[in-house]
N, CA, C and O atoms as a CHARMM CRD file, in Angstrom:
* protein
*
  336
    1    1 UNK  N      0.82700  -1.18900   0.00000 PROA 1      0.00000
    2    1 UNK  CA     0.00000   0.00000   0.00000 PROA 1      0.00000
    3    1 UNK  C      0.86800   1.24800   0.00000 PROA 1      0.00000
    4    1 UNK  O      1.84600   1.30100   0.74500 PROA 1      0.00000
    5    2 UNK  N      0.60400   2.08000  -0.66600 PROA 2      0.00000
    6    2 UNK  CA     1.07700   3.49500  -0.78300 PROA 2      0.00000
    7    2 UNK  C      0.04800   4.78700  -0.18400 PROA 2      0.00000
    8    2 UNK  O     -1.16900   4.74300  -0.36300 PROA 2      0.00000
    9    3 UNK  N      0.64300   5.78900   0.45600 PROA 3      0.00000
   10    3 UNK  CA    -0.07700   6.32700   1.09700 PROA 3      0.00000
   11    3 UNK  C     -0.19800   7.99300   0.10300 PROA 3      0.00000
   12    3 UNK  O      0.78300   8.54400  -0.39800 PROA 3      0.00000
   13    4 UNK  N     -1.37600   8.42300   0.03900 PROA 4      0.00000
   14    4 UNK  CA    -1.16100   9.53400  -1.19000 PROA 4      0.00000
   15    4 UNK  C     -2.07500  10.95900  -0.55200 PROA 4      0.00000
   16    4 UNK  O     -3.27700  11.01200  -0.29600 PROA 4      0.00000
   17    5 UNK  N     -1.31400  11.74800  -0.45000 PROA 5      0.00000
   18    5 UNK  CA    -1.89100  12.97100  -0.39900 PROA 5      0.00000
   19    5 UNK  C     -2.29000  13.85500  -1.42000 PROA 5      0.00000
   20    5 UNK  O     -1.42900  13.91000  -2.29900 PROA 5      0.00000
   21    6 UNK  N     -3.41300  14.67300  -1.66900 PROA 6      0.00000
   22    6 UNK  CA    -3.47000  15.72700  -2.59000 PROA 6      0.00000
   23    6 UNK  C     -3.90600  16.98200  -1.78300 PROA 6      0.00000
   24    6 UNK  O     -4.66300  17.06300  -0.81600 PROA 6      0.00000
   25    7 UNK  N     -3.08800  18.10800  -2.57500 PROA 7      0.00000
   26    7 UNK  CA    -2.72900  19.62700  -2.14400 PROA 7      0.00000
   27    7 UNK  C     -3.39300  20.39700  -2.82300 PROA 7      0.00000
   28    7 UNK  O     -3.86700  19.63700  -3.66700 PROA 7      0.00000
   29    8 UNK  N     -3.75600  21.37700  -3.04000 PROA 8      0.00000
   30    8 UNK  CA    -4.38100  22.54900  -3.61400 PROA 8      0.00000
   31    8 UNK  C     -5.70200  22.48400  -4.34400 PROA 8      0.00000
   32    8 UNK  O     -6.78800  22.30600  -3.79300 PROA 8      0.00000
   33    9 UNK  N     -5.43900  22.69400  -6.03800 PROA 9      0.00000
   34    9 UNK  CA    -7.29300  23.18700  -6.30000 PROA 9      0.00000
   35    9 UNK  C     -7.59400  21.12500  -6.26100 PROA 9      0.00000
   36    9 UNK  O     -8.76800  20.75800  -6.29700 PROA 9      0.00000
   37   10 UNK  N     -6.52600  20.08500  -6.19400 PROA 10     0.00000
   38   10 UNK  CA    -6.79300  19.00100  -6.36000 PROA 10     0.00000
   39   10 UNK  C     -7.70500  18.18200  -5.15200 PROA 10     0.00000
   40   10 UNK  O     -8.46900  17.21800  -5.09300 PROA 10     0.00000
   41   11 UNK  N     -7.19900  19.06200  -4.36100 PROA 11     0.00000
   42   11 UNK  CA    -8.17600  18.61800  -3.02400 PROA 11     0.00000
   43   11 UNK  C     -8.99100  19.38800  -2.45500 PROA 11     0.00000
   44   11 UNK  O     -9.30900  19.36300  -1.26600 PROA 11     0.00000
   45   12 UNK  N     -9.52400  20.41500  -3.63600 PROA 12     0.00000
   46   12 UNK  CA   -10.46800  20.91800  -3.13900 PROA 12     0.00000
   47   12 UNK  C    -11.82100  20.30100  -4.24500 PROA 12     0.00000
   48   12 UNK  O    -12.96700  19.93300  -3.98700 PROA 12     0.00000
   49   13 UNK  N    -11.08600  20.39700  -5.47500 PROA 13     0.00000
   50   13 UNK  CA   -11.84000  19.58000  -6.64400 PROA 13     0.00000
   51   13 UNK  C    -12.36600  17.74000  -6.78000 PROA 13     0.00000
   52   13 UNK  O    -13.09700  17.12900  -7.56000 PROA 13     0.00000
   53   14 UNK  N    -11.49400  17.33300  -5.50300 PROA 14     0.00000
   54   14 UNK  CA   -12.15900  15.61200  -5.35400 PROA 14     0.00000
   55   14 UNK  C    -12.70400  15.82000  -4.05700 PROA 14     0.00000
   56   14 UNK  O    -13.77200  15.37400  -3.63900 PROA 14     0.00000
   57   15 UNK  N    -11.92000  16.50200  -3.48000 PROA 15     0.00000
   58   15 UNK  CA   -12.66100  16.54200  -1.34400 PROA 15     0.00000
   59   15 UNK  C    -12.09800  14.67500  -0.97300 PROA 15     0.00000
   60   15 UNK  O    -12.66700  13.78700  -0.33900 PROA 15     0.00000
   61   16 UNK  N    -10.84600  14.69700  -1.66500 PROA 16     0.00000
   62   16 UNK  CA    -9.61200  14.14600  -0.99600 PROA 16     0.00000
   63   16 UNK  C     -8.83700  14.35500  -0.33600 PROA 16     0.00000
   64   16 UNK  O     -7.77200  14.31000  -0.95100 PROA 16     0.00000
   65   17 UNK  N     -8.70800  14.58500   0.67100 PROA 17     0.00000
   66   17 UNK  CA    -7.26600  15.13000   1.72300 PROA 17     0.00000
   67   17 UNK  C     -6.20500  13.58800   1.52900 PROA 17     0.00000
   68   17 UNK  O     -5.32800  13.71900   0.67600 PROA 17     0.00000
   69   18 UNK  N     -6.22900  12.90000   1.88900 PROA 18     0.00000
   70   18 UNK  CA    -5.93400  11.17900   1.85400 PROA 18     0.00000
   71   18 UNK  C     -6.22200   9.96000   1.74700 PROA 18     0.00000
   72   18 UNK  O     -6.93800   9.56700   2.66800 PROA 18     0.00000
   73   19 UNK  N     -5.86200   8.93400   0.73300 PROA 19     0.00000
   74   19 UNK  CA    -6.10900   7.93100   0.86200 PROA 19     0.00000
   75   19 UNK  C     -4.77500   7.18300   0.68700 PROA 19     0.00000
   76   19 UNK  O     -3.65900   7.63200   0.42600 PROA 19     0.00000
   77   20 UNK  N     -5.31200   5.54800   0.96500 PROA 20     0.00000
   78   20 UNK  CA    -4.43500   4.64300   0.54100 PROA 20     0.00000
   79   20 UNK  C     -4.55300   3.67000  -0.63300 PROA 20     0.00000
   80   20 UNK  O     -5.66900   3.16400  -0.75700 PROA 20     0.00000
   81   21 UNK  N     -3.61900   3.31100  -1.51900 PROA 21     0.00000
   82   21 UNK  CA    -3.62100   2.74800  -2.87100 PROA 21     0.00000
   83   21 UNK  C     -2.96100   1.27900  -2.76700 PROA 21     0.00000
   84   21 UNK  O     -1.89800   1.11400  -2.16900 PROA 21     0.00000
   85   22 UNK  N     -3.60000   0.31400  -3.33600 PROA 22     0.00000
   86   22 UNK  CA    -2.27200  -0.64700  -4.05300 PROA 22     0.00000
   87   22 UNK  C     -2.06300  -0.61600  -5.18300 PROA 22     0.00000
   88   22 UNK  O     -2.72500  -1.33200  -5.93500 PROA 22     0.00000
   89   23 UNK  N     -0.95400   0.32700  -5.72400 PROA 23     0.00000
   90   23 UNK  CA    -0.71700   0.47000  -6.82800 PROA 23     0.00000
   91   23 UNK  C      1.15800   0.18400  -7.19500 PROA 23     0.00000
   92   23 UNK  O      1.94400   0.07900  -6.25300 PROA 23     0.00000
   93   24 UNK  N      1.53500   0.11100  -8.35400 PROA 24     0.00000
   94   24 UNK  CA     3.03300   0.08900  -8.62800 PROA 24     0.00000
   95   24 UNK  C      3.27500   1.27700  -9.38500 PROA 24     0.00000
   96   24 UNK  O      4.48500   1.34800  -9.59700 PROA 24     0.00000
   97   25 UNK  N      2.53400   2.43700  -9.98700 PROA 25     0.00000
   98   25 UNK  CA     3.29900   3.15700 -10.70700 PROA 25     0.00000
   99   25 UNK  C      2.26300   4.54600 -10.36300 PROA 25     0.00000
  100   25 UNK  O      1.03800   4.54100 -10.48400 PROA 25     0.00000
  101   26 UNK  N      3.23100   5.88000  -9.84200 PROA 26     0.00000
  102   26 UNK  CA     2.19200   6.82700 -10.06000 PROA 26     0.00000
  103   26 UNK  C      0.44600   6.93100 -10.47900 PROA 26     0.00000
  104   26 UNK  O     -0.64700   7.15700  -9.95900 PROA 26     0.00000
  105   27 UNK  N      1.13000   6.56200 -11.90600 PROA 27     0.00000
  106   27 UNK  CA    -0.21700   6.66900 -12.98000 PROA 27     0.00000
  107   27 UNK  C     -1.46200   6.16300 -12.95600 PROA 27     0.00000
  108   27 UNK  O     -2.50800   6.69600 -13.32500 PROA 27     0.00000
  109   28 UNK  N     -1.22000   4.75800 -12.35100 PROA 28     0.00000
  110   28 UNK  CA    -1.94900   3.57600 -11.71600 PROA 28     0.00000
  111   28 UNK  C     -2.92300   4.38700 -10.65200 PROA 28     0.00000
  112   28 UNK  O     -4.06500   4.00700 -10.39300 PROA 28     0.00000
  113   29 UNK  N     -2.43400   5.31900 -10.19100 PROA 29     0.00000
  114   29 UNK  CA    -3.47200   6.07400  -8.92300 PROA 29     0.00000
  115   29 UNK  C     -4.40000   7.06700  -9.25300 PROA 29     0.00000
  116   29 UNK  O     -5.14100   7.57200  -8.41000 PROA 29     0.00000
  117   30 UNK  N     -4.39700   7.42100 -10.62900 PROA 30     0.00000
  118   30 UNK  CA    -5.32500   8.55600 -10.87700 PROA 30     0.00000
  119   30 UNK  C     -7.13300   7.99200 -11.53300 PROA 30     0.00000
  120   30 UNK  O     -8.13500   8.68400 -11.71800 PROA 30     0.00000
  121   31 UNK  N     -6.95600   6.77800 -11.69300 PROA 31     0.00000
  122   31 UNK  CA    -8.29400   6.32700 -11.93400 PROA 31     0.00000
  123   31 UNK  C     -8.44800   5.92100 -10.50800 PROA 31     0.00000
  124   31 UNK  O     -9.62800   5.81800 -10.17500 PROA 31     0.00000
  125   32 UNK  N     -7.88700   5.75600  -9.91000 PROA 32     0.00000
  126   32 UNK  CA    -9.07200   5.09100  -8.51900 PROA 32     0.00000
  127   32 UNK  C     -8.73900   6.55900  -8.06700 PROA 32     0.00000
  128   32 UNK  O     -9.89200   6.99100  -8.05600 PROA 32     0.00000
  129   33 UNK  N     -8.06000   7.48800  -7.73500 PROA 33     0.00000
  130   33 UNK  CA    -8.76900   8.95500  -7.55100 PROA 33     0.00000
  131   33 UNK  C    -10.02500   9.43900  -7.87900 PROA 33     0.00000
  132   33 UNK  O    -10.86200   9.90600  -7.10600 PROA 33     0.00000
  133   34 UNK  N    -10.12800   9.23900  -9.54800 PROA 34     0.00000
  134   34 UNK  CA   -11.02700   9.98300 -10.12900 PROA 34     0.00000
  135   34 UNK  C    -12.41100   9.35100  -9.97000 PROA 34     0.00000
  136   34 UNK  O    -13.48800   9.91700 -10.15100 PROA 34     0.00000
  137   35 UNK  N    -12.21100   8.14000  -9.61600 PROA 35     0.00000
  138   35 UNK  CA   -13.50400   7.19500  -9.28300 PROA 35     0.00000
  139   35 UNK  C    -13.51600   7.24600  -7.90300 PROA 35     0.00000
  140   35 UNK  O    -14.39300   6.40600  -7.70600 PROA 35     0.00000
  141   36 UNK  N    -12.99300   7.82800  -6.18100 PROA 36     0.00000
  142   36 UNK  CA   -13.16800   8.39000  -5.73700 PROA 36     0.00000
  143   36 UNK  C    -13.86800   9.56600  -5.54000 PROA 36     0.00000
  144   36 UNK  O    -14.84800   9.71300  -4.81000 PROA 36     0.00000
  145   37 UNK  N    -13.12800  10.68300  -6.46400 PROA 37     0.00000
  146   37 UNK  CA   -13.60500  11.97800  -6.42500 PROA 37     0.00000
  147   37 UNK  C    -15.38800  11.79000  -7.15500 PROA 37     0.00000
  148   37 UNK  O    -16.33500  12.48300  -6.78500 PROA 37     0.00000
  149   38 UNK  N    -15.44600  11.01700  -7.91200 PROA 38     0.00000
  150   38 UNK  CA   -16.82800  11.09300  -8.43200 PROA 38     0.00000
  151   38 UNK  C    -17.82600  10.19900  -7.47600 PROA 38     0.00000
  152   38 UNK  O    -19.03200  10.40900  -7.60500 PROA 38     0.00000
  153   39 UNK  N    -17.38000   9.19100  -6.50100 PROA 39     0.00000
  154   39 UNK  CA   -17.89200   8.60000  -5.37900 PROA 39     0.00000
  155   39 UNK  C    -18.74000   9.69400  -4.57900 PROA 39     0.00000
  156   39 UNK  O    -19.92900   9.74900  -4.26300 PROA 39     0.00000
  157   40 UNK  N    -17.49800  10.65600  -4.35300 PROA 40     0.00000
  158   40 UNK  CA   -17.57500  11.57700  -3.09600 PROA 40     0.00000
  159   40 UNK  C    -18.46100  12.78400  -3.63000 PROA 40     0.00000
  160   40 UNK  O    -19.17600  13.43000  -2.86500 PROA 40     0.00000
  161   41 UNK  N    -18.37200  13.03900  -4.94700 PROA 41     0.00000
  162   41 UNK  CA   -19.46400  14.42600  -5.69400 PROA 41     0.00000
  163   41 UNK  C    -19.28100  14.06900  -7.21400 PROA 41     0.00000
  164   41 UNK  O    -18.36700  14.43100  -7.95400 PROA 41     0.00000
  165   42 UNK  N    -20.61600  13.08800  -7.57600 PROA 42     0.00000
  166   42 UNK  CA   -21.22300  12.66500  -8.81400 PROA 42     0.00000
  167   42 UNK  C    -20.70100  13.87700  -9.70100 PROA 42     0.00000
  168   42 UNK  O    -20.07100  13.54200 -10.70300 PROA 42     0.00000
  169   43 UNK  N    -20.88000  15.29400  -9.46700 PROA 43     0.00000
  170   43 UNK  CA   -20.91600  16.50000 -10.34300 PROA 43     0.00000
  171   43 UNK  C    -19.56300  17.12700 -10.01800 PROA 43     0.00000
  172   43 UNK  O    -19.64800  18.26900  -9.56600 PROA 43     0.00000
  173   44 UNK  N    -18.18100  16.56500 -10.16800 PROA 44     0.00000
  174   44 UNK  CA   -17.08000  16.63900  -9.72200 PROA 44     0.00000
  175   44 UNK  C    -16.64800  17.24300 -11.24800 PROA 44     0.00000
  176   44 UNK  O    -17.34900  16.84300 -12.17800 PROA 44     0.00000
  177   45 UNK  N    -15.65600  18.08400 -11.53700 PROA 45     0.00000
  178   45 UNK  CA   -15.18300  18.95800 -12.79200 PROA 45     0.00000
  179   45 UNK  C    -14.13900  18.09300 -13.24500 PROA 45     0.00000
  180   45 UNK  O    -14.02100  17.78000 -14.43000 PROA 45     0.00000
  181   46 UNK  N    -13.30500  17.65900 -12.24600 PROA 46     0.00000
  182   46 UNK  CA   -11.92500  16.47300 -12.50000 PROA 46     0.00000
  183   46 UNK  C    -11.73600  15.82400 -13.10800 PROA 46     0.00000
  184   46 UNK  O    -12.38400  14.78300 -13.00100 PROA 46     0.00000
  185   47 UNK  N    -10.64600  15.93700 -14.28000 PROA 47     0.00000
  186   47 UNK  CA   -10.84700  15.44900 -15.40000 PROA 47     0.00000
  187   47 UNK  C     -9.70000  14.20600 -15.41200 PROA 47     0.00000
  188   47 UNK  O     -9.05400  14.44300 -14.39100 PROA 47     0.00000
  189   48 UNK  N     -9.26400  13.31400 -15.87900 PROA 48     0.00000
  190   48 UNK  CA    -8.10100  12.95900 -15.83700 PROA 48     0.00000
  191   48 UNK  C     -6.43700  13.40500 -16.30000 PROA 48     0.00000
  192   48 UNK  O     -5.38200  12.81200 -16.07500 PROA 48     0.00000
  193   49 UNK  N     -6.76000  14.94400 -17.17500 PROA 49     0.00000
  194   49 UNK  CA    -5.90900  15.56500 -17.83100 PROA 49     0.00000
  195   49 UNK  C     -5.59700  16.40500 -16.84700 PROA 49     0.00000
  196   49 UNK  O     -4.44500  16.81800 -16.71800 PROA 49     0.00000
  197   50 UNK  N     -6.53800  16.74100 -16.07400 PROA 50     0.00000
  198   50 UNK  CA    -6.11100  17.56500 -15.08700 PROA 50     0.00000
  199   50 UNK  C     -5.08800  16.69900 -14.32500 PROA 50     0.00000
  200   50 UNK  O     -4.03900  17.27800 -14.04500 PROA 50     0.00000
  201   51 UNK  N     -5.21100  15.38500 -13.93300 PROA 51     0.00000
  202   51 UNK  CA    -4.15800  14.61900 -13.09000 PROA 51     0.00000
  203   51 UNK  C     -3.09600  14.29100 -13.65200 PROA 51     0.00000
  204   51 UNK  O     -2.17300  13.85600 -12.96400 PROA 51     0.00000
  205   52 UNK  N     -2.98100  14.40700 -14.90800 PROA 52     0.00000
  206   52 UNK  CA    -1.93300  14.21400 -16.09900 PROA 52     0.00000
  207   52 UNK  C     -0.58400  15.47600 -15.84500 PROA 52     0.00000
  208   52 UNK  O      0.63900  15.35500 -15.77400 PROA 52     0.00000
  209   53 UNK  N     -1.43900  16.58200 -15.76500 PROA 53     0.00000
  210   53 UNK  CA    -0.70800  18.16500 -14.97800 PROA 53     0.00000
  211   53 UNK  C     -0.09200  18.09300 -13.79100 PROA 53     0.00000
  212   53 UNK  O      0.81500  18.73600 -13.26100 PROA 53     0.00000
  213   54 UNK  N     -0.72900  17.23100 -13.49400 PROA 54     0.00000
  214   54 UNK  CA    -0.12500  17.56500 -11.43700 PROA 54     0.00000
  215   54 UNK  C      1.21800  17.11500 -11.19800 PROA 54     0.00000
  216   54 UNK  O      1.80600  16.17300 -11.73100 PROA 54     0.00000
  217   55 UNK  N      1.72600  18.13100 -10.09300 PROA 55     0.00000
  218   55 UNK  CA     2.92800  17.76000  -9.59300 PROA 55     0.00000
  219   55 UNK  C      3.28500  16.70800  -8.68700 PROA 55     0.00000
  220   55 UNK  O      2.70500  16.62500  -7.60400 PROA 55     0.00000
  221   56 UNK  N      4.14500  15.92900  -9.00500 PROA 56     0.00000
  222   56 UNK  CA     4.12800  14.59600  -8.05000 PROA 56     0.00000
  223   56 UNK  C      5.65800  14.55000  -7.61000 PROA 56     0.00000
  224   56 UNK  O      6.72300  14.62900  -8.22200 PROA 56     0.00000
  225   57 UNK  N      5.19300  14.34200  -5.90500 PROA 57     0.00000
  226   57 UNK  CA     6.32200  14.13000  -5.27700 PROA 57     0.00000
  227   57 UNK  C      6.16100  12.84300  -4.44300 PROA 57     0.00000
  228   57 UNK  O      5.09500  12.51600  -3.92100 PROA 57     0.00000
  229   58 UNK  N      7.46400  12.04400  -4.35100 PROA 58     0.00000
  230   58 UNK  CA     7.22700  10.66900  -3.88700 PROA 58     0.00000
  231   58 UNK  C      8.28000  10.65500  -2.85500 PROA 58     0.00000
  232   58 UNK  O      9.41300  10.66000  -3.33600 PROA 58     0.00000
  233   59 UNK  N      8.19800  10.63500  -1.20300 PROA 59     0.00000
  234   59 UNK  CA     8.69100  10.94100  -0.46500 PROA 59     0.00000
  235   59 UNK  C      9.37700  11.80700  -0.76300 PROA 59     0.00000
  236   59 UNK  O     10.50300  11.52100  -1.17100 PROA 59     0.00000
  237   60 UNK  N      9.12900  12.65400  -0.71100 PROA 60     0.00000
  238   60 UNK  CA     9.51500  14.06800  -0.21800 PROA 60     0.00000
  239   60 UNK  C     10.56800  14.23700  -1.33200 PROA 60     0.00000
  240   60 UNK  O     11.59300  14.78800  -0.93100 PROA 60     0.00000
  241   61 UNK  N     10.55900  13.82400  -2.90200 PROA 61     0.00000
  242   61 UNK  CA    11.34000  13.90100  -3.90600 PROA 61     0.00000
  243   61 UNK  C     10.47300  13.95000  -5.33000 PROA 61     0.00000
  244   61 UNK  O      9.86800  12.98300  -5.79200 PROA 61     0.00000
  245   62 UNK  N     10.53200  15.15700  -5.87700 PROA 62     0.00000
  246   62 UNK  CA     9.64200  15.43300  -7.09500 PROA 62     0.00000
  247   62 UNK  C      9.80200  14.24800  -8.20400 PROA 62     0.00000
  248   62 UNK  O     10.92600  13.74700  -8.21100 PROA 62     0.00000
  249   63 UNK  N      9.17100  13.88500  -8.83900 PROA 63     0.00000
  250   63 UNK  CA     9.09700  12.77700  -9.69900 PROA 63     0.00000
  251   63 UNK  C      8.04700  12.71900 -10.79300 PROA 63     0.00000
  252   63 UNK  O      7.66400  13.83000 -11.15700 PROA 63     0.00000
  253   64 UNK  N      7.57400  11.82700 -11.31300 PROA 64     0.00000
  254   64 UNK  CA     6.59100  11.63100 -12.58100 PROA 64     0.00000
  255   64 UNK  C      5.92300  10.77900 -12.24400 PROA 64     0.00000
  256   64 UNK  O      6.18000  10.03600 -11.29700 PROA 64     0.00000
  257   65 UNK  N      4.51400  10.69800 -13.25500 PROA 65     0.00000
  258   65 UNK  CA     3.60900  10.14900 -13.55600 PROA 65     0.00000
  259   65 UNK  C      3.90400   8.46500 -13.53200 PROA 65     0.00000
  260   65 UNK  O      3.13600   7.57500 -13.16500 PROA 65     0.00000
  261   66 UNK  N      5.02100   8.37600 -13.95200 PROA 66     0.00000
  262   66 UNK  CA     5.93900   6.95600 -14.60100 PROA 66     0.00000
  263   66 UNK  C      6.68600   6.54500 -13.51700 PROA 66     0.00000
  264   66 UNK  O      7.20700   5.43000 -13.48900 PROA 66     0.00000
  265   67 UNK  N      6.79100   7.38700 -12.57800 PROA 67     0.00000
  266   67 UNK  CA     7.64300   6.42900 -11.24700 PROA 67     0.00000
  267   67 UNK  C      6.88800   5.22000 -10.44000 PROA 67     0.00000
  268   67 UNK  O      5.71500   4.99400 -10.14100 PROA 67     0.00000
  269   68 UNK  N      7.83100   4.72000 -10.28500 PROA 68     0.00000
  270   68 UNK  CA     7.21500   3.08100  -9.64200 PROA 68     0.00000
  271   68 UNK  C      7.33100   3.59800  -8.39700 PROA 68     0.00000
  272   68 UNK  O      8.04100   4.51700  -7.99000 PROA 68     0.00000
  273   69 UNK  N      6.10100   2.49800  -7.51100 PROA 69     0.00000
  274   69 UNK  CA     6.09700   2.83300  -6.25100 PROA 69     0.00000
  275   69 UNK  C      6.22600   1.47900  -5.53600 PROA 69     0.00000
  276   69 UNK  O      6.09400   0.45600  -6.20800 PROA 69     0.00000
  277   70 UNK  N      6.44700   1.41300  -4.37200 PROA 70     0.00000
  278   70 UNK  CA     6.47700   0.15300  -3.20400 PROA 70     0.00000
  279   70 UNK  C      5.57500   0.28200  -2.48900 PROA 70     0.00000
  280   70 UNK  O      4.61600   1.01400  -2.73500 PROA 70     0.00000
  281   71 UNK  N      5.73700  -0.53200  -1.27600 PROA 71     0.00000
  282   71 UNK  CA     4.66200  -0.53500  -0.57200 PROA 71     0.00000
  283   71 UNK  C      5.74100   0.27100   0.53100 PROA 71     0.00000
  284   71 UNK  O      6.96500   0.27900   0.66500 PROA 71     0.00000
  285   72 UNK  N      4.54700   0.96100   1.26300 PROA 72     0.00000
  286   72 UNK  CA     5.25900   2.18600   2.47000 PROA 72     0.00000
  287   72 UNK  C      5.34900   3.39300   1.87900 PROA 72     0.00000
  288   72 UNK  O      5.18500   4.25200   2.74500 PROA 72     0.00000
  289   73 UNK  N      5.58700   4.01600   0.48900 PROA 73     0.00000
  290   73 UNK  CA     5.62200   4.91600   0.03900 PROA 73     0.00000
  291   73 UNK  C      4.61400   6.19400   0.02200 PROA 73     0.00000
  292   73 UNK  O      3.39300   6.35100   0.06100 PROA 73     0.00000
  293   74 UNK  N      5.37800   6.74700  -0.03000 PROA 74     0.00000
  294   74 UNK  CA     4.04100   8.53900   0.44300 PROA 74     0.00000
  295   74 UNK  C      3.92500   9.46800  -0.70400 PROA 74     0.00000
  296   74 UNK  O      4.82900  10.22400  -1.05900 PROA 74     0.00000
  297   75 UNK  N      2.68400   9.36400  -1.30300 PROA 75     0.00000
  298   75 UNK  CA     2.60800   9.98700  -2.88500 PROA 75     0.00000
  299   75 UNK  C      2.20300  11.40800  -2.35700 PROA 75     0.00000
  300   75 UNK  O      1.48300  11.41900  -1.35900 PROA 75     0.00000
  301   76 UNK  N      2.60600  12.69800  -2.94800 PROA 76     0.00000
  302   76 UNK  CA     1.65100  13.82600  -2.93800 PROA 76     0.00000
  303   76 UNK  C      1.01200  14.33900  -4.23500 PROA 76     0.00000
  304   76 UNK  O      1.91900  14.03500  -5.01100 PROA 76     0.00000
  305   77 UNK  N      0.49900  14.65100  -4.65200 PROA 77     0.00000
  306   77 UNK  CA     0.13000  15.24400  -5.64600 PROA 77     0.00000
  307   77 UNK  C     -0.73700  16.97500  -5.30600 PROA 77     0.00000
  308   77 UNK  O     -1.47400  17.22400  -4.35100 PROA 77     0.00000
  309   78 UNK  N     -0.31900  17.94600  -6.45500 PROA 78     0.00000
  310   78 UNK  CA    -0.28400  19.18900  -6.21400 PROA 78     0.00000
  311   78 UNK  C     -0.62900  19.69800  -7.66800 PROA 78     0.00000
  312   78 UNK  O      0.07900  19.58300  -8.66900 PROA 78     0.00000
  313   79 UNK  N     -1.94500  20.31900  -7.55700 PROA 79     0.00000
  314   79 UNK  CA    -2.14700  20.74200  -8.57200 PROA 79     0.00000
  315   79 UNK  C     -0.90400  22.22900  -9.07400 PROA 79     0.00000
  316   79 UNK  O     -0.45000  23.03400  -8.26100 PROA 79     0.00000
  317   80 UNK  N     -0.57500  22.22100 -10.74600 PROA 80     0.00000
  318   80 UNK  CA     0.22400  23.38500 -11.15300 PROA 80     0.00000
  319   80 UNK  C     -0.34200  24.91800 -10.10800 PROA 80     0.00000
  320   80 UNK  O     -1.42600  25.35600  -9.72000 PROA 80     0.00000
  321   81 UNK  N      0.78100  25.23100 -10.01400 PROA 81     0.00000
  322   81 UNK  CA     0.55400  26.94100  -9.02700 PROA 81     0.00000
  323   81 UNK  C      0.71000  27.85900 -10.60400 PROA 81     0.00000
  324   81 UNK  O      1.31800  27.27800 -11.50400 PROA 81     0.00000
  325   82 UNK  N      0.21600  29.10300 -10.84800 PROA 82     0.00000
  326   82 UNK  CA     0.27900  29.93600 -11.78600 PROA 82     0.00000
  327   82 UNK  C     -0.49600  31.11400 -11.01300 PROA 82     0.00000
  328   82 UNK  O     -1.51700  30.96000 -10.34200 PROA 82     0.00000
  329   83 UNK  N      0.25100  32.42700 -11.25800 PROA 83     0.00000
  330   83 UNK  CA    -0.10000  33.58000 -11.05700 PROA 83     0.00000
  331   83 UNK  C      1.32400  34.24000 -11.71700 PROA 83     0.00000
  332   83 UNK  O      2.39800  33.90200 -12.21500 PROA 83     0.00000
  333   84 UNK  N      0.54500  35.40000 -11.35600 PROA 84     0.00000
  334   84 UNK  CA     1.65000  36.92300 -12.05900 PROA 84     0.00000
  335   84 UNK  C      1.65600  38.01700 -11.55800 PROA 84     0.00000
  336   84 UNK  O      2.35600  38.91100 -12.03500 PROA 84     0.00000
């Protein structure tokens, strides 16, 4: 099991703060998110492209979509920041 946090408009857009996954690769976690987030609010905006964007850090080390995970591991995900 991998343990996964989401940060910003991503956890305000599923009304995920945390869950836990058995998954092996990043990528592997954004459909049982998104089938979460639509669990939790049928009329959810969350697209999967939007999770395609997000920033992923895997213990406390920025990484990709494509990184493999173990079991014990701590996913975050963070939607892109933009302003000016």
């Amino acid at each position: 099991m991998v343990s996964v946090e989401l940060f910003g408009l991503f956890r305000l857009d599923t009304g995920i703060k945390k869950m836990e996954a058995d998954v092996s690769t990043v990528k592997e976690l954004y459909p049982l998110l998104l089938a979460e987030a639509k669990r939790l609010d049928p009329k959810t905006g969350i697209t999967a492209k939007d999770m395609d964007g997000c920033i992923v850090v895997v213990n406390g080390k920025q990484s990709n979509k494509r990184a493999k995970l173990k079991d014990g591991d701590k996913v975050m995900l963070m939607s892109p920041v933009c302003g000016g």
